[in-house]
N, C-alpha and C positions, 0 to 999 in steps of 0.2 A: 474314088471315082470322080473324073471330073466331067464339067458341065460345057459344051465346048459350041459358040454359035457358029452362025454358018460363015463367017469372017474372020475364025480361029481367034476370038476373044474365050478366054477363058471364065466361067459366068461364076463357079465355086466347086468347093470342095463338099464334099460329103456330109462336113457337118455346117452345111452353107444353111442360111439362114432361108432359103429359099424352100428346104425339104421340112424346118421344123414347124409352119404353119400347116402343115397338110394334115395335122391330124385331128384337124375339123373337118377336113374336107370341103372345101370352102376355095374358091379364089383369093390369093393374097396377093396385094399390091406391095409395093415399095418402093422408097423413091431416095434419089440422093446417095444410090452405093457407087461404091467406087471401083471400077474391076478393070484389070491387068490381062494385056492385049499377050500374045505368044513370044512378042518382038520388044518386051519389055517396058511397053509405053501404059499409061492407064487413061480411061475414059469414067466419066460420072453417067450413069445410066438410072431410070426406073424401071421397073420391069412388075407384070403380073407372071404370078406361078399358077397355073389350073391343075388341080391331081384329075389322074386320071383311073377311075376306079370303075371294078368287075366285078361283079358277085361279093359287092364288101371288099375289094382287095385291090391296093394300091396297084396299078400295073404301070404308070408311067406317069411323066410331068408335061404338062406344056407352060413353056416361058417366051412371055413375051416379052422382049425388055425396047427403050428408044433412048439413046442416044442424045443426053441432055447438055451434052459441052455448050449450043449455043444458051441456051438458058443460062447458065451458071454465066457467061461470059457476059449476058445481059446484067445478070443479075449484081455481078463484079463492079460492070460499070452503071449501074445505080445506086449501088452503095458510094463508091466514087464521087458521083452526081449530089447526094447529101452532103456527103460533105461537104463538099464545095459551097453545096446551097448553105449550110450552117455557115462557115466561115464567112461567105456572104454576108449572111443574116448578123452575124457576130460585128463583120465590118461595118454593115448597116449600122447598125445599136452605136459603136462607136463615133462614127461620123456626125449621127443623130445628135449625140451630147455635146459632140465640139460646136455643133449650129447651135442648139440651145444655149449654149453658155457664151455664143457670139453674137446671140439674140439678146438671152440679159445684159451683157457687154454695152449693147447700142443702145439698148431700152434705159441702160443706167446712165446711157451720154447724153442720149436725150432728152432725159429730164434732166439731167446737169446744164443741158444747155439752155433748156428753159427757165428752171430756177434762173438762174445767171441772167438772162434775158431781165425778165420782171423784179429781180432784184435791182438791175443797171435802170428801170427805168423808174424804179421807187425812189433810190439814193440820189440821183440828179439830182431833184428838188431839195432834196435835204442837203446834199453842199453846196446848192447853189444858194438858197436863202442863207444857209447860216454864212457863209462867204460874206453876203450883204451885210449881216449885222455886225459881223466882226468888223469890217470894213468901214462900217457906215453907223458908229458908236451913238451919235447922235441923232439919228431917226427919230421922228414923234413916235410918242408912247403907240397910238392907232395902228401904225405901220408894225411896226416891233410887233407888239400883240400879234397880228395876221401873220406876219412871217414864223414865228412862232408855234401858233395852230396851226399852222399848213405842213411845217416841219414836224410837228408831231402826226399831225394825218398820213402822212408820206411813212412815218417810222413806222407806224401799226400797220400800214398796207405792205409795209415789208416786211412785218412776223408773219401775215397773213399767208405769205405765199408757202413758209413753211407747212403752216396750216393746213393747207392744200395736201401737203402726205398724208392728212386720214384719211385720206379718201381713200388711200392705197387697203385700209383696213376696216372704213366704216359700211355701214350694212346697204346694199345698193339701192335695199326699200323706202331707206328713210330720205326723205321731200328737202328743197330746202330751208330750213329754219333759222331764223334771225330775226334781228329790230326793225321794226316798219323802215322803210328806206323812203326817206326824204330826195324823191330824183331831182330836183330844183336844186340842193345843196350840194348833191354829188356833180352833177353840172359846172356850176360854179368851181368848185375846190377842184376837178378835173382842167378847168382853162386854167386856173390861176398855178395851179400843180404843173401842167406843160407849156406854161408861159416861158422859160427858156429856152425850151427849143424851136417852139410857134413861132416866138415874136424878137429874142435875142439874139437866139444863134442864127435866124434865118436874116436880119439885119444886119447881123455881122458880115452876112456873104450879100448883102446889099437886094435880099427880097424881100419884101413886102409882104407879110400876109393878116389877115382879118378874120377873125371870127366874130358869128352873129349868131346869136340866142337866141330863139324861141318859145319861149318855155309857157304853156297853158298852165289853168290848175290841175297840177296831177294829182289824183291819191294815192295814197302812200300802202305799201305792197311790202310784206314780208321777204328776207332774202338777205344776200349776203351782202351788203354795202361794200366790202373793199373789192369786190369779181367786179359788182358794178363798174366801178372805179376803173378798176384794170381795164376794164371793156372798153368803157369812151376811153383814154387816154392811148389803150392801139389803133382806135380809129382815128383817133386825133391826129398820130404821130403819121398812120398810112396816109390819110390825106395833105399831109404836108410835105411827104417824101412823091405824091403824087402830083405837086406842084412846084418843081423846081424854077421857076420863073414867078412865082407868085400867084396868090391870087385869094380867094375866101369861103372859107369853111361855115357854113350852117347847121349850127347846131336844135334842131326842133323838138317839143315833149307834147305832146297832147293824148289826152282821154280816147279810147276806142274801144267803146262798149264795155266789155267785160277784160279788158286788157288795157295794159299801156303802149301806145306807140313813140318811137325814140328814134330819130331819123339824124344820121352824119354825114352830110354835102360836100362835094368838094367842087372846084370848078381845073381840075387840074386835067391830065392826058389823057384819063379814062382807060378800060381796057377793052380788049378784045376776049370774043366769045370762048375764043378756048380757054385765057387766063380767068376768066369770069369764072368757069366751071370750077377749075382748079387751084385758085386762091389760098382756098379754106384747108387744104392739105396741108398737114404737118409739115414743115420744111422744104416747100413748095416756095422758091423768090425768084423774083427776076430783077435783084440788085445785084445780084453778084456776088461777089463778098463781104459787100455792106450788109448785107439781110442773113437774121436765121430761117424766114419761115415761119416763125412762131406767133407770131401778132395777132392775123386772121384766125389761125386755129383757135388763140385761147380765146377770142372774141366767140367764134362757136361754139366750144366747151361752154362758157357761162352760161352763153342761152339756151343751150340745152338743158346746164342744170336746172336751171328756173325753167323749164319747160313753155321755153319760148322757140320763136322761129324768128331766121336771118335770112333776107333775101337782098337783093343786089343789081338794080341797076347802071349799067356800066355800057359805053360807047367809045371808042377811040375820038380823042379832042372833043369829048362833050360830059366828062367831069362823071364823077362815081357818087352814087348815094347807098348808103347802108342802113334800111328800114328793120328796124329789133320789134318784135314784139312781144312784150311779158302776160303772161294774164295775172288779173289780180286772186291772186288764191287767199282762199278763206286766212285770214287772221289766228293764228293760236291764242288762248287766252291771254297768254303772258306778254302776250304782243301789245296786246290793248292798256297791259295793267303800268303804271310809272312805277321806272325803277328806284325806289327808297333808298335814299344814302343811305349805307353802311351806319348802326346804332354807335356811338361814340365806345371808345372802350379807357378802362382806366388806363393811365400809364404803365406799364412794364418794365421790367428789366430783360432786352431781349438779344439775345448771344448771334451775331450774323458771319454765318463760316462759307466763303467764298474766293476762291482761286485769283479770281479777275479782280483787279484795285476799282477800276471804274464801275464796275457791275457793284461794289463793295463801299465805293461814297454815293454812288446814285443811292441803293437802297437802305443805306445812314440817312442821307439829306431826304429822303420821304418818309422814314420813320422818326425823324426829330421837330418833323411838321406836326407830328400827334402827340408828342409832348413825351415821347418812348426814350429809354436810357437804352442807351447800344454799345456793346462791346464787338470787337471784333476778333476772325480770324482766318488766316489764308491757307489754311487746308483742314483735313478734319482730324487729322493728328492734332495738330495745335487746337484746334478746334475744341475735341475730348479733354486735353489739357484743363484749357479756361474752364471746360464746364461744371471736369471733376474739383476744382479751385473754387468754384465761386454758386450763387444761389441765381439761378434764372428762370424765368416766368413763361418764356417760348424762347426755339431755336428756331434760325430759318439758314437750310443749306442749300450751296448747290450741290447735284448729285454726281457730277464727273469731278474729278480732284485728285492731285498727287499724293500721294503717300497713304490715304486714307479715302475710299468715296463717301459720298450722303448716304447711301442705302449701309455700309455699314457703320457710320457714325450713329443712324437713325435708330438701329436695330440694340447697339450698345447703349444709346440712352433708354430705350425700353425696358431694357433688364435692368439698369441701374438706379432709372427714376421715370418709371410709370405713368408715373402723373406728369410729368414734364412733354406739353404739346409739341410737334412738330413739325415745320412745314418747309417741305422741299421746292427749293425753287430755283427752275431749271427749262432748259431750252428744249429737251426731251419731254416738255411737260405735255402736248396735243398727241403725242405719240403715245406715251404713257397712257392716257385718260383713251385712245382711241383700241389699243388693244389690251386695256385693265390690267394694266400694270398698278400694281399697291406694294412697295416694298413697306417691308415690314418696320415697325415704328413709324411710321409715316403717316400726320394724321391726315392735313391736305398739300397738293398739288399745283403749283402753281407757274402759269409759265411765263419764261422769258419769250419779249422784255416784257416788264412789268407795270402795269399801270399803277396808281395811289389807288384807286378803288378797286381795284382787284384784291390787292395786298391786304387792303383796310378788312375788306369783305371775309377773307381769308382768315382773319388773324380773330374778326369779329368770330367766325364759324366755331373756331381749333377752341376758342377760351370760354365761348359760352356755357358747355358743356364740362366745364373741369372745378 
């Protein structure tokens, strides 16, 4: 028997699933069957079956069914519509990672161009003094001496800036910490450090310019003396790019309460309000292609670190002042306490394995001032060589190197002679020490370049204990 609507759709057959709920007696629903029209075509339908029952006895069916093509057709295209949406979302995700990784991209030029930046303005000084001596063999001893210290001053503000990648790793709680800073000295070795371009280069081009000191008695404030450095010497340099015709810079330091105040004058073109706002922005110049943008910013970074404020004074042709102010933050003890040279140590016989010839007589000629026997070697192949040949007292490696690095040179003296100290010395060293890096055999850490009191201090540390 078939089941037949009123539109000659055919609804089932006898054993349709339509009759087999009925023997509950019960309305049945269902939904999503699929039934064949007379004309050969098929339709998706729901439908309810009601029995209909007499004295206990089945007498007939009623079926309501409706017609559900458009549903499914909706339903068709929402499925459709996910996907899409997924692919989307898929596309998204990928796009997303191409930005990120053209974000790292820029983030990594920009500080390339930074470093670069404060490296070009550290090394000046240092080829420009040493130019002099070479030049000028005969200088009094006085002169010599100062250009000398100021070339090493310049050298260490150029590790420093490496330095500046802990930051990328160090804890963002910790304050800044350092040796009381002397702002009077930093002052001074800031003029006499950009005296080639203030006062040399700007004569060359037939300008005039003048710097004047102010300086109170300041107290002396924990902190990072080479930032300091860095700071006057961008304002230095902006106010002298802000005087193309000449003119004088004031430099002033005085006492303000519980802070120091540090002010840099210029009498040059001044700016206008919108440049004023906008200075301090990253990569933000109105030289052109003479300027990165970077000067002002790091001048802000500093004083942020030290938890100071920069404000800015500025007028079109009535010259630009940059008011800094530090507070004087509590002292740590070690701040107050002098630092004790390094206790004398006996002579040694000490094995120094380094790649670089110059990295390799520099640290011969400062270990022969302590009266140290030094052997050398220029990888740590050769290095292990000499060591397994000969009886030595301390090694000191660098850790990058052909054929062999430090970290495994380090690692193979440990297993072979134990008791033989070690101490890695290397330009990875503030990076090392900032995300606790200890390769193994490695007693300490030292980094390039290397001071005599570092080294001494070091070498004091490794032998005490052996």
């Amino acid at each position: 028997m078939h089941h037949l609507a009123t539109d000659g759709t055919k609804l089932a057959d006898d054993d349709s699933p339509i009759l087999a709920p009925l023997k509950d007696r019960k309305a049945h629903q269902a939904t999503d069957q699929i039934f064949g029209r007379i004309d050969g075509s098929y339709v998706p339908v729901d439908y309810v079956s009601t029995p209909m029952i007499e004295r206990d006895q089945l007498t007939g069916v009623v079926v309501s069914f409706n017609d559900i093509t458009a549903r499914h057709r909706s339903e068709a295209a929402l499925q459709q519509s996910h996907r899409m949406l997924e692919e989307a979302l898929l596309q998204l995700k990928t796009t997303q990672q191409q930005m990120l990784q053209q974000e790292r991209l820029r983030a990594m030029g920009q500080m390339a161009s930074g470093i670069a930046h404060d490296f070009n303005n550290s090394l000046s000084p240092i080829v420009g003094f040493a130019e002099l001596l070479m030049k000028n063999p005969d200088l009094p001893r006085e002169t010599t001496q100062t250009y000398a210290q100021l070339i090493n001053t310049a050298a260490l503000d150029a590790a420093s800036v490496i330095r500046r990648l802990r930051e990328l790793y160090r804890d963002r709680t910790e304050g800044i910490v350092g040796d009381p800073i002397d702002l009077r000295r930093c002052i001074e070795e800031v003029i006499a450090l950009t005296q080639p371009r203030w006062k040399n280069q700007a004569l060359g081009q037939g300008i005039g310019i003048h710097i004047d000191t102010r300086v109170e008695d300041v107290p002396r404030f924990p902190g990072d003396a080479a930032g300091i450095r860095e700071m006057l010497a961008n304002l230095v340099f902006n106010a002298v790019d802000a005087m193309p015709a000449g003119g004088t810079i004031t430099v002033r330091a005085r006492p303000d309460g519980a802070a120091v105040r540090l002010e840099v004058s210029d009498t040059g073109t001044g700016m206008s309000d919108e440049i004023r706002q906008r200075c301090l922005e990253p990569f933000f110049t109105t030289k052109g292609q003479h300027g990165t943008g970077l000067g002002l910013s790091l001048v802000h970074s500093t004083v942020q670190r030290h938890d100071g404020t920069l404000t800015i004074e500025s007028a079109p042709g009535r010259g630009t002042t940059f008011t800094v102010r530090l507070p004087l933050q509590d002292e740590p003890q070690t701040a107050n306490a002098k630092v004790e040279a390094p206790a004398s140590v006996r002579p040694l016989h000490i094995l120094v394995v380094d790649d670089d010839p110059i990295v390799r007589m520099s640290v011969v000629a400062q270990l022969n001032t302590q009266a140290h026997t030094v052997e050398i070697a220029s990888n740590g192949r050769e290095g292990l060589d000499r060591f397994e040949a000969g009886r030595f007292d301390l090694v000191v490696t660098d850790r990058a190197m052909p054929e062999m690095g430090g970290d495994q040179l380090a690692a193979t003296i440990e297993r072979s002679a134990p008791d033989t100290p070690v101490i890695m010395l290397t330009g990875f060293g503030d990076l090392m020490v900032a995300r606790g890096e200890h390769p193994t055999g490695v007693d300490a850490v030292v980094s390039k370049p290397v001071t005599l009191d570092a080294l001494s201090q070091a070498i004091q540390k490794v032998t005490a204990c052996r």
